[in-house]
DRENPA-200075 format. One line per 5 residues: number of its first residue (from 1); for each residue x negated, z, y of C-alpha. Coordinates in nm, 4 decimals, padded with zeros to 6 digits. Layout:
BEGIN
NUM) X,Z,Y  ...
This chain:
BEGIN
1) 02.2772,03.7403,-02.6378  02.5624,03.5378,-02.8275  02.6072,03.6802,-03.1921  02.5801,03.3310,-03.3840  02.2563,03.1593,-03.3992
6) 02.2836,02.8896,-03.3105  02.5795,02.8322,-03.0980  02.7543,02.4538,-03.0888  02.8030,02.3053,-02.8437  03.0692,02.0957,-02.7202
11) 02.9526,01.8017,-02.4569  03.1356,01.5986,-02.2291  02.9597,01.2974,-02.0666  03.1487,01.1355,-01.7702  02.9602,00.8659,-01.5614
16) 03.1350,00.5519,-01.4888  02.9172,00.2984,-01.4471  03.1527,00.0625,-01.2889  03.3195,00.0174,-00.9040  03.5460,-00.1896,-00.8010
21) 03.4296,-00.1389,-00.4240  03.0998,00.0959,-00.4256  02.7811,-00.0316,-00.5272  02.6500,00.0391,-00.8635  02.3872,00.3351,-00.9113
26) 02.1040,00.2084,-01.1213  02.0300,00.5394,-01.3059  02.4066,00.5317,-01.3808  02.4332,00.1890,-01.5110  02.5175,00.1734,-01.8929
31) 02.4511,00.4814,-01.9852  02.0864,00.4869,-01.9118  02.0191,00.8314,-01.7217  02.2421,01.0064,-01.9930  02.1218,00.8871,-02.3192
36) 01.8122,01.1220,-02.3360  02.0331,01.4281,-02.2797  02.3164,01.2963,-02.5348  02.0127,01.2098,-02.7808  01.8797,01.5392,-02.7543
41) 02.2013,01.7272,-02.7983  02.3063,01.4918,-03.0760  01.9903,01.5800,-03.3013  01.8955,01.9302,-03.2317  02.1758,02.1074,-03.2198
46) 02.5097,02.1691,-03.3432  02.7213,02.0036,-03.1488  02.9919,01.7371,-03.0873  02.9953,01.4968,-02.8167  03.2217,01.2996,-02.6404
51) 03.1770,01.0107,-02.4092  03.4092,00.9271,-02.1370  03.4377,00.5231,-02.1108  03.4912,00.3772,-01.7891  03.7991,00.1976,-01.9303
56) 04.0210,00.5728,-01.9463  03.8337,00.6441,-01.5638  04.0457,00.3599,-01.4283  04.2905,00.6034,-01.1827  04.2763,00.9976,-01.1129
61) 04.5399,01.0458,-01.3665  04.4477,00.8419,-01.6625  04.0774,01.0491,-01.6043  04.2287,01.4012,-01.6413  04.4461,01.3442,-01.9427
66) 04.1385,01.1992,-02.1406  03.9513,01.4784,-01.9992  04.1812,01.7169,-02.0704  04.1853,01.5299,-02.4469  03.8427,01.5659,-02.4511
71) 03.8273,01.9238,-02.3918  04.0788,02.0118,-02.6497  03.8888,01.8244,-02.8938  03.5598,02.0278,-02.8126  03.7296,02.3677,-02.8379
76) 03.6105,02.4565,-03.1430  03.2416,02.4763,-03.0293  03.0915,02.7856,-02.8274  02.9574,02.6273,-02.5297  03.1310,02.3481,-02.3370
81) 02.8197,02.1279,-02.1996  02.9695,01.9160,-01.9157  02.8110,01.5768,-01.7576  02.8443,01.4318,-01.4692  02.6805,01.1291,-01.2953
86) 02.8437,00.8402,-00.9898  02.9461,00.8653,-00.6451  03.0989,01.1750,-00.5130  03.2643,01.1837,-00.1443  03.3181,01.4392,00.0596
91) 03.6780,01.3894,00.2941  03.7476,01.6280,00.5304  04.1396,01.7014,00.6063  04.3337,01.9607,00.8242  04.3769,02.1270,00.4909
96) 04.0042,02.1567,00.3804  03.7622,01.9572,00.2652  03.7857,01.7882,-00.0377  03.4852,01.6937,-00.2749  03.5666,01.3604,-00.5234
101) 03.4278,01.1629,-00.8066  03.4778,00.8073,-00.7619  03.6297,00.5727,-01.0730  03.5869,00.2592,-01.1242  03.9352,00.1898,-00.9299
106) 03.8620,00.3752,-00.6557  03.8637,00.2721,-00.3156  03.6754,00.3924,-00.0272  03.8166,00.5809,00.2420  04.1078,00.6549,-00.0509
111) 04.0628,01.0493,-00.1856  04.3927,00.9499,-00.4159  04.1975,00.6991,-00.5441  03.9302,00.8949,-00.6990  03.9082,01.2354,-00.8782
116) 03.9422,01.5445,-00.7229  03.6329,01.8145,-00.8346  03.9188,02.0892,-00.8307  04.1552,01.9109,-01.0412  03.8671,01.7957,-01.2866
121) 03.7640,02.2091,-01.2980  04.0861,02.3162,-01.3665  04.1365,02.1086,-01.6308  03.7832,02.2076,-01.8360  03.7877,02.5514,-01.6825
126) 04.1019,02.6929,-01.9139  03.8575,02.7402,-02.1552  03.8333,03.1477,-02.1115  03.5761,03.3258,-02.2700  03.3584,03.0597,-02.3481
131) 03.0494,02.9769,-02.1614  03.0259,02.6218,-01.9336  02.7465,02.4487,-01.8039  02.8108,02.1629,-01.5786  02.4932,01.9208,-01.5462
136) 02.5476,01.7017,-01.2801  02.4063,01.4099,-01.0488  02.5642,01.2729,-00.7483  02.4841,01.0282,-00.5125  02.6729,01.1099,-00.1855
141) 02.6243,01.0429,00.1654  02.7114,01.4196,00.2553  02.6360,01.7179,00.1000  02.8304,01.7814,-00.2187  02.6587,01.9877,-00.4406
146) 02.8066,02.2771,-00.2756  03.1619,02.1893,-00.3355  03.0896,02.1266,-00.7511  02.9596,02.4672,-00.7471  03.2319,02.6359,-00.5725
151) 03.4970,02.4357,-00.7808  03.3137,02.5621,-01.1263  03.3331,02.9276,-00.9879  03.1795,03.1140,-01.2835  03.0435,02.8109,-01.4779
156) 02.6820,02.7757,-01.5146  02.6303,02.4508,-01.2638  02.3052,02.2678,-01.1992  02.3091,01.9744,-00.9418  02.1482,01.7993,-00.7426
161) 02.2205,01.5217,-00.4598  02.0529,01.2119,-00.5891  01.9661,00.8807,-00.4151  02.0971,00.5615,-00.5458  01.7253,00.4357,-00.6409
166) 01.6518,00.7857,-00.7531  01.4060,00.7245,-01.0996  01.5976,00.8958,-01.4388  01.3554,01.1042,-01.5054  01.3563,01.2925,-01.2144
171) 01.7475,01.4112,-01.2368  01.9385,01.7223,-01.3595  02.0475,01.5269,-01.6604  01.6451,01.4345,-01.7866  01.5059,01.7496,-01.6871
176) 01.8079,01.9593,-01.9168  01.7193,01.6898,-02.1967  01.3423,01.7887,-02.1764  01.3673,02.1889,-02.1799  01.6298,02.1464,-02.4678
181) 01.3407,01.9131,-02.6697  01.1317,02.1886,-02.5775  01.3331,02.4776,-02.6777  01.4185,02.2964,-03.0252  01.0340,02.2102,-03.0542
186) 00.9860,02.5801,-02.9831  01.2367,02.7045,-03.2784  01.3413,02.9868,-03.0463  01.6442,03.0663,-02.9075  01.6599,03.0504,-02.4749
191) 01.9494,03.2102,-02.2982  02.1670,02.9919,-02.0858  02.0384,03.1434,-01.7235  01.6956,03.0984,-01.8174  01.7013,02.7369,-01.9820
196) 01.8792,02.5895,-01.6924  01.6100,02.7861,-01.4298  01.3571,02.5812,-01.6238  01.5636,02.2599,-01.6084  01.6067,02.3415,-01.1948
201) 01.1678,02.3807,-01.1520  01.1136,02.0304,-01.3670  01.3567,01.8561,-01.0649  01.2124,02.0640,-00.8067  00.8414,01.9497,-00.9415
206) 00.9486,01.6112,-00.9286  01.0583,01.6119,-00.5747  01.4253,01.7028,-00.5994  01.6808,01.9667,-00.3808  01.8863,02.0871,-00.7102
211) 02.1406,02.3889,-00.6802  02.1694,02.6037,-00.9460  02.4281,02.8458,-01.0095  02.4692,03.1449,-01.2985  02.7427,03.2077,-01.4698
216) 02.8295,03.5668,-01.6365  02.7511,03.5046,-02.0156  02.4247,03.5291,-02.1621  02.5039,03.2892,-02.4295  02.2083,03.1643,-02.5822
221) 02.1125,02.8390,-02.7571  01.8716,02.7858,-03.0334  01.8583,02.4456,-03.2590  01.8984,02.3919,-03.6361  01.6525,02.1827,-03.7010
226) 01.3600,02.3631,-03.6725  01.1825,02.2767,-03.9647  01.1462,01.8836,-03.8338  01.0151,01.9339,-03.5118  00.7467,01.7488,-03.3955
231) 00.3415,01.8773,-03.2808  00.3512,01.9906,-02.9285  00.1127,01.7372,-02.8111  00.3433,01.4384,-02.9546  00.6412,01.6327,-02.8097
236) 00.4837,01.6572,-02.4221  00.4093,01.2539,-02.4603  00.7422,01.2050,-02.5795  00.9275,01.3038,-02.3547  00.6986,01.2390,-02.0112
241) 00.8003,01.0577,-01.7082  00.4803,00.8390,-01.7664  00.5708,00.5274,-01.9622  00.1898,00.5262,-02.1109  00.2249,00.9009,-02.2549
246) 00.5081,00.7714,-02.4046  00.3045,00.4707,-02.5730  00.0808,00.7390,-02.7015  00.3693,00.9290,-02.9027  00.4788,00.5861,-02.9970
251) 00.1224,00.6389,-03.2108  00.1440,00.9590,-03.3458  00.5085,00.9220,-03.4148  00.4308,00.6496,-03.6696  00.1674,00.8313,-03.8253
256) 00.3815,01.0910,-03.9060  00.7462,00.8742,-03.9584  00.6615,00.8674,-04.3674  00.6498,01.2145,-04.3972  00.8869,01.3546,-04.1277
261) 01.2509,01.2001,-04.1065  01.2511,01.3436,-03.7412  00.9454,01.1447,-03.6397  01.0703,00.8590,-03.7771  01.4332,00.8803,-03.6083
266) 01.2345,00.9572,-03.2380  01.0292,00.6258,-03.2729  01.3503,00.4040,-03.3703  01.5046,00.5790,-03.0828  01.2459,00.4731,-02.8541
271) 01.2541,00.1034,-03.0127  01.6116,00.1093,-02.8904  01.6209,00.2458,-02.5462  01.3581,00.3659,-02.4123  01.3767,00.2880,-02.0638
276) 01.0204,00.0836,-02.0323  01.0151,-00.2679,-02.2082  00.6186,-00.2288,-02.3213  00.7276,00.1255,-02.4833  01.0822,-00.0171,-02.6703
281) 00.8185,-00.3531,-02.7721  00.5484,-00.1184,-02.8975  00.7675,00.1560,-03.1004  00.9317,-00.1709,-03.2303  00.6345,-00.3111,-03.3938
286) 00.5127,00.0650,-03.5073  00.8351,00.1035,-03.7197  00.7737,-00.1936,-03.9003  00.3616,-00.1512,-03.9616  00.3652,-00.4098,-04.2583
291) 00.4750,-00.7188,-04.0590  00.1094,-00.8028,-03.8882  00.1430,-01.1753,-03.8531  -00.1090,-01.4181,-04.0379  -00.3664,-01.6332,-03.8232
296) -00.2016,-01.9527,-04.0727  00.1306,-01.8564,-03.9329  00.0359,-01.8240,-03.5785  -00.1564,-02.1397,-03.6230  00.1568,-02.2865,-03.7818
301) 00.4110,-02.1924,-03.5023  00.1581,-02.3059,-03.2776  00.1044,-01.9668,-03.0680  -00.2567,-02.0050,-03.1219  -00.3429,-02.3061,-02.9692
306) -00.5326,-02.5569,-03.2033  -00.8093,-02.5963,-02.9797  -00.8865,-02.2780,-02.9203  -00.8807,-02.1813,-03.2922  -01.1170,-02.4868,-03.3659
311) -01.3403,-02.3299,-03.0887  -01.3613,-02.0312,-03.2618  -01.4959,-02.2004,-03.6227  -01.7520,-02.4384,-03.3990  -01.9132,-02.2213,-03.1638
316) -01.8070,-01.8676,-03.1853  -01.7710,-01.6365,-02.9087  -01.9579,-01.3398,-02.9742  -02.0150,-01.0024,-02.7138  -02.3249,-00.9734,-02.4893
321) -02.5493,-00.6861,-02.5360  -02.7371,-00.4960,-02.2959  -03.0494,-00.2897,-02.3335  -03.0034,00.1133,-02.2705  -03.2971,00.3037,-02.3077
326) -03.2060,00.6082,-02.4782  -03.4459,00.9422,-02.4126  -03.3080,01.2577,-02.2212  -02.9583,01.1763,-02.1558  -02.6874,01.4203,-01.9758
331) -02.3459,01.4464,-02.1942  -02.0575,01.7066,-02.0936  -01.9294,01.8805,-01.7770  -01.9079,02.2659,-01.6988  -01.5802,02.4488,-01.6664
336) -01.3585,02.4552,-01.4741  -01.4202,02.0424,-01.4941  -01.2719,01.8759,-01.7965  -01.1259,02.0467,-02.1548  -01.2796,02.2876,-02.3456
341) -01.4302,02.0020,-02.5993  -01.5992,01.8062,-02.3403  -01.7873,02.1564,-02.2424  -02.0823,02.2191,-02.1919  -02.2967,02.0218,-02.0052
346) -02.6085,01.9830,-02.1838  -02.8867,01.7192,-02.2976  -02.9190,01.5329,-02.5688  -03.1978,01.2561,-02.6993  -03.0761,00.8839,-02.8096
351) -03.2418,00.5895,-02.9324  -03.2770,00.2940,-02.7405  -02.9295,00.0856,-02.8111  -02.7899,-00.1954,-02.6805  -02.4009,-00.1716,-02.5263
356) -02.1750,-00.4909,-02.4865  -02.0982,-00.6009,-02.1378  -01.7484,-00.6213,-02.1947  -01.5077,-00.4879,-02.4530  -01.3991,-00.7600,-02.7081
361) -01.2011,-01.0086,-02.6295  -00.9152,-01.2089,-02.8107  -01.1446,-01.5089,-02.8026  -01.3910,-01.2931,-02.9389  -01.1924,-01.0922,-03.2200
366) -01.0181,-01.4928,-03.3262  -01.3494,-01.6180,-03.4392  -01.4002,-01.2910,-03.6796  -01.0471,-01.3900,-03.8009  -01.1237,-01.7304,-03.8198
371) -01.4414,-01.6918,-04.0199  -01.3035,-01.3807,-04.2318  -00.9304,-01.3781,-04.2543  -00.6863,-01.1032,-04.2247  -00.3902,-00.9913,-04.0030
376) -00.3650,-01.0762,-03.6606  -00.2779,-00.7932,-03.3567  00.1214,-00.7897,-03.4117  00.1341,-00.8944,-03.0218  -00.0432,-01.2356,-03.0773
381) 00.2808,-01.3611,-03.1856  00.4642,-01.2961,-02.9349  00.2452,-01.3808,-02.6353  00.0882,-01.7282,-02.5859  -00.0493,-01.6912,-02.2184
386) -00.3158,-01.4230,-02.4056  -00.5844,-01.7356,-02.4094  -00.5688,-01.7996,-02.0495  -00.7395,-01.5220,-01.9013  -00.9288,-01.3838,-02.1910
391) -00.7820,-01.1151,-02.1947  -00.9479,-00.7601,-02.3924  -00.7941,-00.7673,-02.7859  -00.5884,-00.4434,-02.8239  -00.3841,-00.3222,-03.1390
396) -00.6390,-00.3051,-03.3427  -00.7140,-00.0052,-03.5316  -01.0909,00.1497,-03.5823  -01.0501,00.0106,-03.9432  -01.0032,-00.3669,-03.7820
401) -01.2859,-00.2685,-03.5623  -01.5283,-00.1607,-03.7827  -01.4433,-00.5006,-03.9946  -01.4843,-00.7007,-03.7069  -01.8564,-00.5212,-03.6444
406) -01.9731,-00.6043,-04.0342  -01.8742,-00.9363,-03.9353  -02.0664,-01.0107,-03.6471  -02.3794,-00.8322,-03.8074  -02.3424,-01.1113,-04.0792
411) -02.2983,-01.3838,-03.8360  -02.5625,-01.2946,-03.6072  -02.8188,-01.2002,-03.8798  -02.7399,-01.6066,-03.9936  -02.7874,-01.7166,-03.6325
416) -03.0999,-01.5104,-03.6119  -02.9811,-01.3760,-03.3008  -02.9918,-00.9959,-03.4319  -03.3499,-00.8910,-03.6214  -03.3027,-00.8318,-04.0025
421) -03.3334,-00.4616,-03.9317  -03.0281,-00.3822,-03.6673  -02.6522,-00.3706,-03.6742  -02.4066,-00.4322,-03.5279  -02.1660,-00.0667,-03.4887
426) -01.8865,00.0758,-03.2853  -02.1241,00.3112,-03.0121  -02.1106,00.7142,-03.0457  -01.9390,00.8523,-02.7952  -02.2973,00.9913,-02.6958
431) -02.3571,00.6263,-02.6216  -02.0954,00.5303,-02.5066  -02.0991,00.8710,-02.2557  -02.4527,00.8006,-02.1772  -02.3920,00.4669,-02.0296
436) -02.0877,00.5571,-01.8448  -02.2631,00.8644,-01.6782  -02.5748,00.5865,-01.6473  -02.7658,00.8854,-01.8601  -02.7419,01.1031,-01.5491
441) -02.4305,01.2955,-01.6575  -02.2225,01.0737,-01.3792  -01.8447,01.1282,-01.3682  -01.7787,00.7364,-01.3332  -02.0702,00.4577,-01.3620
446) -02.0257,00.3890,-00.9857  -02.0606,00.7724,-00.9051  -01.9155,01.0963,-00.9189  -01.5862,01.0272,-00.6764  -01.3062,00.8653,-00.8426
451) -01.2141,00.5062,-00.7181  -00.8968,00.3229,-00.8540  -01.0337,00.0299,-00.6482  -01.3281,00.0061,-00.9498  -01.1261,00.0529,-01.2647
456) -00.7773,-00.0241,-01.3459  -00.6349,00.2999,-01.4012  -00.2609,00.4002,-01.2962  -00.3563,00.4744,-00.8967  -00.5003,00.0934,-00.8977
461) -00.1158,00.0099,-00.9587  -00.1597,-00.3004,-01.1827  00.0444,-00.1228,-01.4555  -00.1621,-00.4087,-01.7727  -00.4147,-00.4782,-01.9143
466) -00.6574,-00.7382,-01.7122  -00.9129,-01.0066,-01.8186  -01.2825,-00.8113,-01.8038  -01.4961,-00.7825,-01.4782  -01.2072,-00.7850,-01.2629
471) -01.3713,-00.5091,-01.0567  -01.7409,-00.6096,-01.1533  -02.0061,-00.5572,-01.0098  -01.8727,-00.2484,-00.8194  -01.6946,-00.1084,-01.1221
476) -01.9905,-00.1663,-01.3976  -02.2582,00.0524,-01.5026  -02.6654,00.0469,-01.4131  -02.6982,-00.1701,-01.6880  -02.4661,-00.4645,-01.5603
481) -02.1281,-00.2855,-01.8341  -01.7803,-00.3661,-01.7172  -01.4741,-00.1588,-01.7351  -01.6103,00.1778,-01.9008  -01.3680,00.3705,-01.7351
486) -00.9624,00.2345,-01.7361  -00.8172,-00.1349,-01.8639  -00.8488,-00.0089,-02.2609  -00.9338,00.2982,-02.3966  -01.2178,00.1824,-02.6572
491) -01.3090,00.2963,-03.0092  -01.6024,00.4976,-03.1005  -01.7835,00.5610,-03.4631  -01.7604,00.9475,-03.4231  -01.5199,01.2032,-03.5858
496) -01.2797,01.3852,-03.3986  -01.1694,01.5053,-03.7063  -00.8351,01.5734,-03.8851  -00.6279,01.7902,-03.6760  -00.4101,01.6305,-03.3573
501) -00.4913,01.8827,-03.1182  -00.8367,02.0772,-03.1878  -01.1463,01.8748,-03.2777  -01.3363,01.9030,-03.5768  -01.6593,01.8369,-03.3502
506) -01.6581,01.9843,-03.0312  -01.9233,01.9714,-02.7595  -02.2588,02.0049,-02.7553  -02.2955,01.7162,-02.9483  -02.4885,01.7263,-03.2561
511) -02.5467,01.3794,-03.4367  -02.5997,01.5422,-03.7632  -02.3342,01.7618,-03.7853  -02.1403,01.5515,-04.0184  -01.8922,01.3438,-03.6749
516) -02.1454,01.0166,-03.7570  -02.0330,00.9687,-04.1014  -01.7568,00.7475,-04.1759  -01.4588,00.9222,-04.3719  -01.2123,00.7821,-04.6271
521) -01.0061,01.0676,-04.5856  -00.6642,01.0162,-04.5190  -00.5335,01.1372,-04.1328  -00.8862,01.1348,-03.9788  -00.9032,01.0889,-03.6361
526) -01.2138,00.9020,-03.4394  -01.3117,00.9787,-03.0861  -01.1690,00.7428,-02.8253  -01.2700,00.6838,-02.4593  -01.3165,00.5264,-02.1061
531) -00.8863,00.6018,-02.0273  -00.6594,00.2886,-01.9972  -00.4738,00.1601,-01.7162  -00.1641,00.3774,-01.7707  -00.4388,00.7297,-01.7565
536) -00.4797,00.9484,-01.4508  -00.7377,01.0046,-01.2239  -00.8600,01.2875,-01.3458  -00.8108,01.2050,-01.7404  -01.0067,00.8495,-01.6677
541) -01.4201,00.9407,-01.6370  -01.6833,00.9565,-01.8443  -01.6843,01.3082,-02.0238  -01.3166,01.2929,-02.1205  -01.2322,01.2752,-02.5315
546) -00.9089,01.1879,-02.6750  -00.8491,01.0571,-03.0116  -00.6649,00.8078,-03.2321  -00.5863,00.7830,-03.6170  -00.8413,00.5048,-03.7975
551) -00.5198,00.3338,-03.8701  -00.3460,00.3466,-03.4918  -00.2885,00.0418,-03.3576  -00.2127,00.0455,-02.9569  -00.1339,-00.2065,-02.6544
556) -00.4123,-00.0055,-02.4478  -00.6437,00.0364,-02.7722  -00.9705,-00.2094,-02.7652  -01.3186,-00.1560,-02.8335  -01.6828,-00.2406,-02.7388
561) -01.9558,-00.3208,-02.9566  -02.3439,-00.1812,-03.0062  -02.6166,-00.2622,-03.2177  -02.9210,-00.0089,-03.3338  -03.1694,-00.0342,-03.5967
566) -02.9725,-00.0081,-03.9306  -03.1896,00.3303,-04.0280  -03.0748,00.5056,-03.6728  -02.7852,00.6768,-03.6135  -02.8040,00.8226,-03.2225
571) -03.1211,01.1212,-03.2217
């Protein structure tokens, strides 16, 4: 192990993103594939980084002096971390082969045009006694990797032959950026062999051929910033393939951005460049909480159209509620099904209740704003098509939910459509469970095998948020409910409690075990379900729990309404 903790590193990133006569590799373009991995360097460890521009890659020669620059610049740090990312081409001569990296000059058919892999090791290899990594990704219509390994003869190399098309997150550079978030979230020092065997099985997992080769030193690499690092649950979303996972750190990351500088960097980060346009909208709006627009504004700039808002103050859309009859219902799944706070499986007794056919909608959620005032979702001002379809309101937080459900108790008490003594609530998840599993215990309202052709879910392959009863009646409940599972995860009334990870109020469910009482308490987290369209199969039934803050606000985040008698909770 390598004396100093932690070691610096020195990085080199080379990817031209330009050719004159090859065609350009998405992954490669601006930067894209390599700004996780330069991010990641840049903030957890000590280090100092250098980026190639494709402007000193015009010719072979003008690309080894600034390497060569480059490198003598970085020798002051222990490890020399080097990038690489294009086209590489593979000539074969009398001679030998020769392996190249084409520059934004180069021509095809032209090794003089492009840069030799020898010449580029020999001019970063001179740096004895210190450890190298080489990271790279080429897209090459013969096998390469080989020849970068052989060239870097005692360097630590991992590479892999990638397709033009290839997705970022499956390459060398993404997976080394993830097991270095995960080695700085761990506070722990990893030597070099072993952290770049863990970057190799996250591009074999993901369907990649990489090559990995071990140098001699067993340098090893820890980060100085251990005391910001983020929970491990906001860490795995944060840095997943999955574009939705990543909309759930976008959450937690602003919960915690006042307290934790870190947290607060990672969510303007994503804002900035995260590679999916809902993720960089949605951290956007989460850094900058305070902004909600006003229903006179939107009204004003005309996003709301007039007659739809004079809709809402005449004749009020308001949810329709169906009759569940309560008794012996079945909650919970046996292992090895589900998580170990969705276990057991055991019976419970409700009250009769009635459940809303659909979620709410923005037509809906307008005439409580209309009537009471208050902030609009921040996406209402950005998206007039919203009114067409009817679509389900989302970023609205369990506080603007509950709000929403006082008002409609008021307004339907006037109407005389709800009896004196009932109330309109956000369900219990024992409600909202029972009517999912139609009281039987049922993995899905339609039945116990999954079905992405009855719930939009991320195998149905929409990728949004749909108008409600798109996949009615074969998707609904017993009771004639749409959408329980996928579309929006929805809000319930019960505690999850104040920790992240580990629930408060586990399963079997007990209604009077304090999870039915409202809290004040700053940081408490209530019970979501049902999945949303970005959740997996198996994370998108009816036992599953997951939780939100009371103040998250989320682009997959709706709810769906009840009413009981006002002196009932759910026994």
């Amino acid at each position: 192990m390598a004396p100093r903790i932690p070691v610096s590193i020195g990085a080199l990133f080379l990817a031209p993103t330009t050719y004159r006569h090859l065609p350009t590799i998405g992954w490669a373009a601006h930067g894209e594939m390599q700004a996780e991995l330069r991010w990641q360097v840049d903030h957890h460890f000590d280090s100092k980084i250098i980026v190639i521009a494709d402007r000193r890659l015009g010719n072979p020669a003008a690309a080894r002096r600034a390497i060569d620059d480059a490198r003598k610049a970085l020798g002051g740090q222990d490890v020399l971390l080097v990038c690489l990312a294009g086209h590489a081409v593979k000539f074969t001569r009398r001679d030998g082969d020769i392996t190249a990296l084409a520059l934004p000059g180069s021509v095809p058919g032209r090794p003089n045009s492009m840069l030799r892999i020898d010449e580029l090791s020999a001019v970063v290899l001179p740096e004895a006694g210190k450890p190298v990594i080489v990271c790279a990704d080429l897209v090459s219509a013969r096998d390469t990797v080989g020849a970068v390994a052989l060239a870097f003869a005692g360097a630590f190399v991992l590479a892999s032959p990638s397709a033009a098309d290839t997705r970022p997150e499956s390459t060398c550079h993404d997976a080394l950026a993830a097991v270095l978030g995960d080695l700085a979230a761990s506070g722990t020092q990893q030597a070099v062999p072993q952290l770049l065997d863990l970057a190799r099985q996250r591009v074999v997992a993901a369907g990649g051929s990489p090559h990995l080769a071990v140098g001699a030193s067993q340098a090893a690499i820890t980060s100085r910033y251990v005391s910001e690092q983020l929970p491990d649950y906001v860490r795995e979303d944060l840095i997943s393939p999955d574009s939705g996972s990543r909309l759930d750190a976008v959450t937690e990351l602003a919960a915690l951005a006042a307290s934790t500088p870190f947290a607060r960097a990672s969510l303007l980060r994503l804002a900035a460049s995260d590679r999916a346009e809902a993720v960089r909208s949605y951290a956007d709006t989460m850094s900058r909480q305070d902004r909600q627009p006003s229903l006179r504004q939107l009204l004003a700039d005309g996003v709301i159209p007039r007659e739809v808002h004079e809709a809402a103050l005449k004749e009020p859309a308001v949810p329709d509620l169906l009759p569940h009859t309560g008794g012996e219902v079945i909650l919970g799944v046996d292992a090895p099904d589900g998580q170990d706070d969705c276990r057991p499986r055991h019976t419970v007794r409700l009250q009769p209740y009635r459940l809303a056919r659909t979620v709410v909608t923005n037509r809906q959620y307008l005439a409580f704003l209309a009537a009471e005032g208050g902030p609009c979702p921040d996406h209402w001002q950005a998206d007039d098509s919203l009114w067409r379809d009817d679509l389900p309101v989302v970023m609205v937080s369990w506080l603007d939910a509950s709000r929403y459900c006082a008002w409609l108790t008021r307004h339907l008490h006037h109407t005389r459509v709800l009896a004196p003594d009932q109330r309109i609530v956000l369900p219990s998840e024992a409600q909202w469970e029972a009517s999912a599993g139609n009281d039987r215990g049922g993995r899905h309202p339609w039945g116990d095998v999954p079905d992405p052709r009855r719930a939009n879910i991320r195998a149905t392959g929409i990728g949004a948020v749909v108008a409600p009863g798109r996949f009615s009646p074969d998707g609904d409940n017993e009771a004639g409910c749409q959408d329980l599972i996928g579309n929006v995860w929805e809000w319930t009334r019960s505690l999850w409690g104040h920790s992240g990870h580990q629930p408060t109020f586990g399963y079997p469910y007990r209604h009077d075990d304090g999870r039915e009482m409202a809290s004040t308490r700053p940081g408490e987290r209530y019970v979501i379900r049902g999945g949303a369209f970005y959740y997996a199969t198996e994370c998108a039934n009816s036992f599953t729990r997951n939780r939100m803050l009371a103040t998250d606000r989320h682009p997959a985040g709706g709810f769906r309404v009840a009413s009981t008698n006002a002196r009932e909770t759910t026994s």
